[in-house]
PATOR-803164 format. One line per field, with one value per residue: x, y, z of N, C-alpha, C in turn; residue in one letter. Coordinates in steps of 0.001 Angstrom, whole numbers, plus 500000, padded with zeros to 6 digits. Example, Ala and Ser with C-alpha at 12.3 -4.5 7.8 and 13.67 -1.06 7.14 Angstrom:
nX	[513190;512850]
nY	[494310;497750]
nZ	[507800;507080]
caX	[512300;513670]
caY	[495500;498940]
caZ	[507800;507140]
cX	[513200;512900]
cY	[496700;500030]
cZ	[507800;507870]
res	[A;S]
# end
This chain:
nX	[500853;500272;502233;500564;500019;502209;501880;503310;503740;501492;498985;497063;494231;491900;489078;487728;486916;485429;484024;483756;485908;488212;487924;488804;491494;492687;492434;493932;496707;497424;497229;498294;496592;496497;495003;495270;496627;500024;499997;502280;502132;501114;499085;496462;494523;491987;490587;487508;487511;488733;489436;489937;489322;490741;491093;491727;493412;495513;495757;497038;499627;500730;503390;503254;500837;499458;497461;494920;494160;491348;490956;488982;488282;487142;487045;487382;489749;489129;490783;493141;493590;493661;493178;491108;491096;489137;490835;492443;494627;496405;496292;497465;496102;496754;494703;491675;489188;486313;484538;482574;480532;476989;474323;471568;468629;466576;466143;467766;465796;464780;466851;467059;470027;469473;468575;468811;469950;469453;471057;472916;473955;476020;475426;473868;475080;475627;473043;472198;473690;472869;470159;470502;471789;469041;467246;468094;468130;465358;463955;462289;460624;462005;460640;459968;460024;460042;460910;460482;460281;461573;463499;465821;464429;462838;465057;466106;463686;463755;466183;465907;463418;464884;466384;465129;463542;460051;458978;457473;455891;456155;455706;455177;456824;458480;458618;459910;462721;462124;463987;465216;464565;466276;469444;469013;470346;469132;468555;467174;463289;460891;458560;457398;455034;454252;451213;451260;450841;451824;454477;455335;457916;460485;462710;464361;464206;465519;465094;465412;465344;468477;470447;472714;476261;477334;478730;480915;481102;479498;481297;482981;481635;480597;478211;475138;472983;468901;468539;470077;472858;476189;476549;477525;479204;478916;481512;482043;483511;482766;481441;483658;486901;489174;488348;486229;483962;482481;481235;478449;477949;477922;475873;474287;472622;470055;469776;471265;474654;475635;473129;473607;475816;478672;480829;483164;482976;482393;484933;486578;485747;486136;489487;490274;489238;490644;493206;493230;492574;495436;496870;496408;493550;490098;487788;484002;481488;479674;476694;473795;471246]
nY	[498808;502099;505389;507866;510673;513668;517033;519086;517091;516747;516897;518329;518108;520458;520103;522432;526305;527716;530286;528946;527197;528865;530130;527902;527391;530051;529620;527557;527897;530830;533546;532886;531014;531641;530010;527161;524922;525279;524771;523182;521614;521479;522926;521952;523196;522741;524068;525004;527292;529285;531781;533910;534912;537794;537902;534907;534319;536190;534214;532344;532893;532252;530005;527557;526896;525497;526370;524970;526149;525690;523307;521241;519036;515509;512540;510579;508397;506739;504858;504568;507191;509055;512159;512644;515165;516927;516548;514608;514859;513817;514072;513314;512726;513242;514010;514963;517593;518433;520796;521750;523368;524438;524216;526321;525181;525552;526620;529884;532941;535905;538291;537926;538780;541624;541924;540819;538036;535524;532474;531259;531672;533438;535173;536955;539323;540677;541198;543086;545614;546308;547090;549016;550899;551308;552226;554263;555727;555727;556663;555608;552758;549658;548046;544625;542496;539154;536602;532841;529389;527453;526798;528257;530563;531227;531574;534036;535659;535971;537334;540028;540948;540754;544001;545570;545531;545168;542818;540829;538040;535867;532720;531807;531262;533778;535320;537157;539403;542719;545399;548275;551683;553848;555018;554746;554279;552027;548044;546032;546512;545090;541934;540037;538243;535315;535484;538364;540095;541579;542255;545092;546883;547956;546674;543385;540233;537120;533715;531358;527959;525183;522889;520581;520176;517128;514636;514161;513144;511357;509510;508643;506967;508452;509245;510634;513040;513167;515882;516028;516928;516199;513655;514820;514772;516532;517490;518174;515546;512982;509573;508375;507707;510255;512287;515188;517034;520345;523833;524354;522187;520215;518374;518305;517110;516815;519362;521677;522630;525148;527075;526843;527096;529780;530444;531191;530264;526977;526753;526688;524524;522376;522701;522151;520115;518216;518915;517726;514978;515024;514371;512184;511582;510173;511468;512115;509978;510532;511989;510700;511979]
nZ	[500000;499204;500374;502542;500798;502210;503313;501902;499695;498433;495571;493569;491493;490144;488491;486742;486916;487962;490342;492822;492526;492001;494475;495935;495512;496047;499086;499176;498269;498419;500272;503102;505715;508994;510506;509723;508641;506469;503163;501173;498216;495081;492695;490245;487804;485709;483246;481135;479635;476539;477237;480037;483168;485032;487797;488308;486182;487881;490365;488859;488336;490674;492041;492924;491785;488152;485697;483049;480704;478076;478604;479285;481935;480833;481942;484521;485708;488632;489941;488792;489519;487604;485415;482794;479479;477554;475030;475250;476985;479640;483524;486232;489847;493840;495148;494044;492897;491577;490133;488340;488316;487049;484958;482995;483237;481435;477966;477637;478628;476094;476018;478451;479823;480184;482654;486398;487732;489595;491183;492557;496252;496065;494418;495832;496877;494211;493593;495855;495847;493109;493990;495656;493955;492043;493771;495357;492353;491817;493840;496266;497947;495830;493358;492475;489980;490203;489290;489064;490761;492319;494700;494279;493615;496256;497850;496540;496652;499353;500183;498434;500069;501887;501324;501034;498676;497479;496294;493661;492248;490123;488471;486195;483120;481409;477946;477035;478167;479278;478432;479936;479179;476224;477600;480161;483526;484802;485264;483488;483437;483564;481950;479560;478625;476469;475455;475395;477240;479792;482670;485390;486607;488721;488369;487596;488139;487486;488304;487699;487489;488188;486378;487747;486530;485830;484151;483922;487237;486844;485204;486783;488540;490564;493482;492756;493464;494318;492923;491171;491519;492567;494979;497923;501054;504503;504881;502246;500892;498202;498100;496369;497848;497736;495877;495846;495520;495021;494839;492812;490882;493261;495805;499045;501493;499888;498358;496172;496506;495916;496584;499293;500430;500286;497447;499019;501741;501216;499782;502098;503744;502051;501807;504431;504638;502529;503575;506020;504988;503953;505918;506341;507754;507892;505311;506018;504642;501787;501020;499683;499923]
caX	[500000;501710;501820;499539;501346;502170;501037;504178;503856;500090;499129;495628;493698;490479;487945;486642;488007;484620;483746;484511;487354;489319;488277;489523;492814;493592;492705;495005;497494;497275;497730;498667;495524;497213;494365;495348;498464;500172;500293;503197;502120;500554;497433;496337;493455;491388;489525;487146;487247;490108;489552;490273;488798;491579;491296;492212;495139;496447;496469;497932;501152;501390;504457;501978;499559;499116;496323;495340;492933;490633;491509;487869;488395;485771;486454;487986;489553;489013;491384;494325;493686;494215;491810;491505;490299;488675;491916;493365;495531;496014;496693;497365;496057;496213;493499;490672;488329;485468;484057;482439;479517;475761;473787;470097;467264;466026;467404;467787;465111;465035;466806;467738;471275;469363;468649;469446;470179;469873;471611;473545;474268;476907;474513;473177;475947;475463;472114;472721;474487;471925;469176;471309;471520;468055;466788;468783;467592;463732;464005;461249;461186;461354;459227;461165;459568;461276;460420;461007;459662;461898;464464;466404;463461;462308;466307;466049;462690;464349;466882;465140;462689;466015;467064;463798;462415;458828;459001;455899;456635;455342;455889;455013;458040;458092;458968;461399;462633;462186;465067;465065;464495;467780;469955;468561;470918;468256;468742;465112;461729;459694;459322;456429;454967;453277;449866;450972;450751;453449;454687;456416;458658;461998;463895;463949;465353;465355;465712;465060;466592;469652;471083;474531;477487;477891;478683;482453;481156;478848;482469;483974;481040;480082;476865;474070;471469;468213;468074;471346;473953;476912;476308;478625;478675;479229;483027;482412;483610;482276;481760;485245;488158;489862;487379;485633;482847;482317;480230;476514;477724;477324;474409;474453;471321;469114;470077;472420;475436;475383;472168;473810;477067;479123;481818;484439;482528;482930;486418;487213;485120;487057;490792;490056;488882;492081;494287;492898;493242;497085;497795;495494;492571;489204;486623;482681;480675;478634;475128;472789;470054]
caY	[500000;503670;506116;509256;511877;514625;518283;519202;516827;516370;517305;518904;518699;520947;520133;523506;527288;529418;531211;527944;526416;530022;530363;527011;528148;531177;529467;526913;528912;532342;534262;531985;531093;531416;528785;525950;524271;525426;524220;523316;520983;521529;522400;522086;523988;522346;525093;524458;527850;529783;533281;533931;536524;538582;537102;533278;535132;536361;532564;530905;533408;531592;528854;526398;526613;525910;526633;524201;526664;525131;521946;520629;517645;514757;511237;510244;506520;507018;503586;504678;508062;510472;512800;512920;516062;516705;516678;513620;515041;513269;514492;512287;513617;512813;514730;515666;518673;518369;521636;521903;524123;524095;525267;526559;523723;525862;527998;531457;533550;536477;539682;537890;539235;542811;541840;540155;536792;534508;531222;530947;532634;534401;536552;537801;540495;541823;542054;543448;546620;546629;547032;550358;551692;551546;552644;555285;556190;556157;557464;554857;551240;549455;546881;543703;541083;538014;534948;531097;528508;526701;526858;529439;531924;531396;532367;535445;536777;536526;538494;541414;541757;542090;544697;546701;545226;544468;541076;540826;536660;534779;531261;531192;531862;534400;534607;537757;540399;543944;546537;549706;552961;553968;555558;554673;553328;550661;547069;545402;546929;544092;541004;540169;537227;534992;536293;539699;540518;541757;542961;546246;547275;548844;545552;541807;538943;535680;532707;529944;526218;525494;521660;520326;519494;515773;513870;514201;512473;510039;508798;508020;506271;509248;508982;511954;513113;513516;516636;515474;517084;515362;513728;514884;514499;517665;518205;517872;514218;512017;508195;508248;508133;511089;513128;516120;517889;521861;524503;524532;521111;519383;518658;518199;516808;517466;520838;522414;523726;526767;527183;526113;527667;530772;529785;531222;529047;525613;526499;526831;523692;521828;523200;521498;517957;518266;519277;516570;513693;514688;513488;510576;511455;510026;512095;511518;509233;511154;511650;510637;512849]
caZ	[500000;499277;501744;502095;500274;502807;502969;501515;498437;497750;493661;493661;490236;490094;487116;486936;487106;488301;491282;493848;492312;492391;496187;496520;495067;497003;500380;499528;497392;498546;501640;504470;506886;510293;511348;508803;508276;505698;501963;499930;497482;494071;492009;488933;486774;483744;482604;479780;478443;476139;478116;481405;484181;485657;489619;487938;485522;489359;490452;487778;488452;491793;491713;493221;490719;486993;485254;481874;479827;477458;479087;480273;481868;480508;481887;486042;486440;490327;490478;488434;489938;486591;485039;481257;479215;476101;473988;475295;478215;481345;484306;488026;491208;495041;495672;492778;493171;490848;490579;487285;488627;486595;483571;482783;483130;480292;477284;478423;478242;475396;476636;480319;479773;480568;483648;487138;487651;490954;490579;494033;497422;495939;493641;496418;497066;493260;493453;496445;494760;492095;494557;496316;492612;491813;495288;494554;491248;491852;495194;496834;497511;494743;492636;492060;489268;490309;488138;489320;491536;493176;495729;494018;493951;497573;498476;496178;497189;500961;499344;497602;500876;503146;500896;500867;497518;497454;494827;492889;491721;488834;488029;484729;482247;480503;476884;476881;479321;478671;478784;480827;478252;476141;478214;481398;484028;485340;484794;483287;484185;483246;481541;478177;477776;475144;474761;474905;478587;481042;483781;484755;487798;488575;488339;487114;488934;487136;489352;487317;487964;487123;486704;488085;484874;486633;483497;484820;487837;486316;484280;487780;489274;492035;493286;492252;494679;493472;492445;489821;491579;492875;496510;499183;502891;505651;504464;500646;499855;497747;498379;496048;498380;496673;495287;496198;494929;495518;494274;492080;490506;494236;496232;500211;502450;499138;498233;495424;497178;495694;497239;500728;501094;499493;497125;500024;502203;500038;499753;503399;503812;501092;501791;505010;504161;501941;504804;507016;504202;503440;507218;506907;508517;506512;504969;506144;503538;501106;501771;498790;500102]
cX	[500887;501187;501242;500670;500963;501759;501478;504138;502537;499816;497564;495116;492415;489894;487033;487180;486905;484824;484482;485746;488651;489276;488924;491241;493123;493031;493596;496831;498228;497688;497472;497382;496345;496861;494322;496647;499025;500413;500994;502996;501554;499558;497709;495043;493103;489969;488933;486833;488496;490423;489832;489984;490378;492171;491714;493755;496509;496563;497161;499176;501566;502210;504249;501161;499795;497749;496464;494143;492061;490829;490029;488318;487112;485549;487975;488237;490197;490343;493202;494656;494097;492720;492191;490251;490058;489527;492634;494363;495412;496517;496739;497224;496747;495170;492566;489436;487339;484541;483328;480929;477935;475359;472332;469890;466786;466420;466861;466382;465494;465531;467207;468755;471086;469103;469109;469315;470374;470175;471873;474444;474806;476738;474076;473752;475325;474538;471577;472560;473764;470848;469830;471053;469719;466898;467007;467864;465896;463255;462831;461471;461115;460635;460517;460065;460391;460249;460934;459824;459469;462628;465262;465509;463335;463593;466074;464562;463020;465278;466902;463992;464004;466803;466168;463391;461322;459100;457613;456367;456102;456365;456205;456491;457488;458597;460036;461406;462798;463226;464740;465032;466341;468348;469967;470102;470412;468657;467015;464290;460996;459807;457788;456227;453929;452202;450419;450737;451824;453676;455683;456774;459961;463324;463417;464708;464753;466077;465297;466190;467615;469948;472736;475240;477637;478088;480147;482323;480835;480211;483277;483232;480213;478468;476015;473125;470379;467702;469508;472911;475186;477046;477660;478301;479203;480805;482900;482571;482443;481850;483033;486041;489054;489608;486270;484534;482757;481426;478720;476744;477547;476313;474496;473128;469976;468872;470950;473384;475723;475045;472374;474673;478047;480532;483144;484036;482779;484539;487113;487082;486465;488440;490570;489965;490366;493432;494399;493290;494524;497313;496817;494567;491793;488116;485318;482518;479402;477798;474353;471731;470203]
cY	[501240;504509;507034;510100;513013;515825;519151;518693;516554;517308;517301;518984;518938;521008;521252;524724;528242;529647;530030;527822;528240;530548;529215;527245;528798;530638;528478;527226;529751;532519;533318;532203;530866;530013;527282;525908;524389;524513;523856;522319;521873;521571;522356;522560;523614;523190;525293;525815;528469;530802;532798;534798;536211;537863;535515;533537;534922;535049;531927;531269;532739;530587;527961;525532;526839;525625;526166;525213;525725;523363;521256;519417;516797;512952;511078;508427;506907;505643;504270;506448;509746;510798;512520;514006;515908;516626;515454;513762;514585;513647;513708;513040;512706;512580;515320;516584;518972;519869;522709;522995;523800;524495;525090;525097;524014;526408;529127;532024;534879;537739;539541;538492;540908;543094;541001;538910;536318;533392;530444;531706;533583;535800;537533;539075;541599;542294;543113;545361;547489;547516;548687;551639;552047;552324;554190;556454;556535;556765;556753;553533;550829;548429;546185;542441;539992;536778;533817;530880;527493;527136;528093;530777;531984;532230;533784;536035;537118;537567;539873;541426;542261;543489;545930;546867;545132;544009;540884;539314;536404;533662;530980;531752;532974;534650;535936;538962;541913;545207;547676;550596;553204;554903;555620;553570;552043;549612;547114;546241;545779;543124;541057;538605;536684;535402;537963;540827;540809;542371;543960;546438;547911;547971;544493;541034;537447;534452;531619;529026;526376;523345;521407;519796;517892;514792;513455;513285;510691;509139;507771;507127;506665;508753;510305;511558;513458;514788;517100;516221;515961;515087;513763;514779;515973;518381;518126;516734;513927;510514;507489;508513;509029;512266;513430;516384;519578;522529;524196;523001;519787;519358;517897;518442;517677;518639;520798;522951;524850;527275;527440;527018;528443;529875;529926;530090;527312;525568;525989;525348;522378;521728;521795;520474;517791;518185;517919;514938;513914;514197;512682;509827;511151;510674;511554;511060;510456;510943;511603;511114;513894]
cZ	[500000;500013;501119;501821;501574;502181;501626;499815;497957;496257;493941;492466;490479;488852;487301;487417;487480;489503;492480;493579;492338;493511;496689;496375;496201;498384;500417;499376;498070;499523;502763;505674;508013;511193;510798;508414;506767;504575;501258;499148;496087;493306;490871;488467;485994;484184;481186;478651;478266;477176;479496;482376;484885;487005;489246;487190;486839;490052;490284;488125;489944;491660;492380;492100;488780;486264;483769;481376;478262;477268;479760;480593;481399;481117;483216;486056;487981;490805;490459;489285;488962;486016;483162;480920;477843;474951;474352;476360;479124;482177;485673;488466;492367;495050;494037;493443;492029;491303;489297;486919;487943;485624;483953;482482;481297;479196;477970;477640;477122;476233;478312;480493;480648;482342;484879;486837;489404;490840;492001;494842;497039;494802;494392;497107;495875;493315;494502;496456;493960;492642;494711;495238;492160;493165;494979;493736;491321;493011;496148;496995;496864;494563;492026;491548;489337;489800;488373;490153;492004;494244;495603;494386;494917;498166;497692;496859;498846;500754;499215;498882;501718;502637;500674;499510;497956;495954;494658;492176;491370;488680;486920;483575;481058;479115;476324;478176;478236;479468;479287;479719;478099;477051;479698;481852;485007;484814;484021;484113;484025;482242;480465;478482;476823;474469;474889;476405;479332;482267;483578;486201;487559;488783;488355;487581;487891;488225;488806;487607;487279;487307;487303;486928;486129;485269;484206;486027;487798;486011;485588;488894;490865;492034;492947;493342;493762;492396;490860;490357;492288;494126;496701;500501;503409;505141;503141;499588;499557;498400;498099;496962;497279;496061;495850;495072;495724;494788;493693;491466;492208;494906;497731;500825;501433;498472;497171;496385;497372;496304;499029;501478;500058;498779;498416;501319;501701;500088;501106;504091;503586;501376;503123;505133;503865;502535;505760;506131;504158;504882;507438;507543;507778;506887;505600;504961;503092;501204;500457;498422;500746]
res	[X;X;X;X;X;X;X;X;X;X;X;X;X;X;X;X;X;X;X;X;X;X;X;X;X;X;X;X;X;X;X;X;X;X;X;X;X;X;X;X;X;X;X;X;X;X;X;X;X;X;X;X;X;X;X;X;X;X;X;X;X;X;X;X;X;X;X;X;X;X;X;X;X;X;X;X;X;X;X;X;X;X;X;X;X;X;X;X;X;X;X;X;X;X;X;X;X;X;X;X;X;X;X;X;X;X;X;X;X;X;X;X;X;X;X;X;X;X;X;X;X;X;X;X;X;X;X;X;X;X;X;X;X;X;X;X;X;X;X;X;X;X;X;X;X;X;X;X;X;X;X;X;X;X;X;X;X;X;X;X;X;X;X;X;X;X;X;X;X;X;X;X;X;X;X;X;X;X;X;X;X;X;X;X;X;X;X;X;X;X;X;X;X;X;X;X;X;X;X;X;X;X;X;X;X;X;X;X;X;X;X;X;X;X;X;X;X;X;X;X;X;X;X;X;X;X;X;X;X;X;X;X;X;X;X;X;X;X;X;X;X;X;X;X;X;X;X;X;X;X;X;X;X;X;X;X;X;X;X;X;X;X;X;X;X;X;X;X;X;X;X;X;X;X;X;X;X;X;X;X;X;X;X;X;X;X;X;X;X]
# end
């Protein structure tokens, strides 16, 4: 049997470069947590797109970390312990960090781009912001059309009341959003739909579903909770010795993670487990529900 790689030499590959997987980074990376034993081993980055936001750029320059751009990974042998990506590259881990986040249930609505978006926890800063601006601007509380009707919406309309919205919520989808007047610095007023009917306010929240990317997991035999994301237990693992799950692609006691816990949250979570496996402590068993 080979020994647990120490703290020192553990090799970190993260499937996935958004919002989690670059807090997982800089808490393992980055500026030294006084309250966690420090890091010197190795990550790695498969990131499935060419571009790059700025705060992942500042990562990659760490001499820790390299970052594989348009490197998605697509297929985990959990035995042999390497990842493979859509080009044929393989990469060995220790430790794997699956963190491939989610997409729309639905196609996008027409014109959503104009306005907000609720997805997970960590929206709820921008819109946040948004809210301040428009408050602002109309000088009253405002009128917030928020559209879903699941889990996501119920967190945003908590949201937009702690922020001194009044949320006016429909269910029904609507079939495009309507832009604020030219020149206006409003996001969306209102949304149109099919027959010809609409609504109008001083801001649009979309909170529709979103699914978890788990094909990546499916490949390695993880298990999926019902609602398709990737089960984890209290610290993140999997049922895989090895492999993690983080962000909007996992799902913990029935829930999206997203939903659950902020990407800096997840990370802190995560770094942790991570910390605790390189000296040989074992992860909880993933929870299925």
């Amino acid at each position: 049997m080979s020994a647990t790689p120490s703290v020192a030499s553990l090799h970190i590959v993260i499937a996935g470069a958004g919002p989690a997987a670059q807090a997982l980074v800089r808490r393992l990376a980055g500026t030294p947590d006084p309250r966690q034993r420090s890091f010197g081993g190795t990550i790695t980055v498969l990131s499935n797109r060419d571009e790059c936001p700025d705060a992942l750029l500042e990562l990659a320059e760490l001499p820790q970390v390299s970052v594989r751009f348009g490197q998605a990974a697509s297929f985990i042998d959990a035995d042999a312990k390497i990842v493979t990506t859509v080009d044929g590259m393989e990469f060995s881990y220790d430790q794997l960090v699956i963190a491939t986040g989610s997409a729309p249930a639905l196609p996008p609505v027409t014109g959503a781009e104009s306005g907000l978006s609720y997805s997970t926890i960590d929206d709820a800063a921008g819109i946040g912001e948004a809210v301040k601006d428009v408050t602002r601007l109309v000088g009253r509380r405002p009128l917030g059309i928020l559209v879903g009707n699941g889990p996501a919406a119920g967190q945003a309309e908590a949201v937009l009341r702690a922020r001194g919205v009044r949320p006016v919520r429909t269910t029904l989808r609507p079939a495009a959003v309507i832009p604020s007047l030219a020149g206006s610095t409003l996001p969306a007023t209102g949304i149109l739909f099919e027959d010809g009917s609409s609504m109008n306010g001083d801001l649009v929240v979309l909170a529709e579903e979103r699914t978890a990317r788990n094909d990546l997991a499916l490949s390695a035999g993880l298990l999926t909770a019902p609602d398709g994301g990737i089960a984890v237990g209290r610290d993140l693992a999997t049922a895989v010795p090895g492999i993690w799950a983080i962000g909007d692609a996992a799902s913990c006691d029935g829930l999206r993670l997203g939903l659950l816990l902020s990407a800096e949250s997840s990370a802190l979570l995560c770094a942790s487990g991570l910390m605790l496996g390189a000296m040989g402590r074992e992860p909880q068993a993933a929870l299925a529900a």
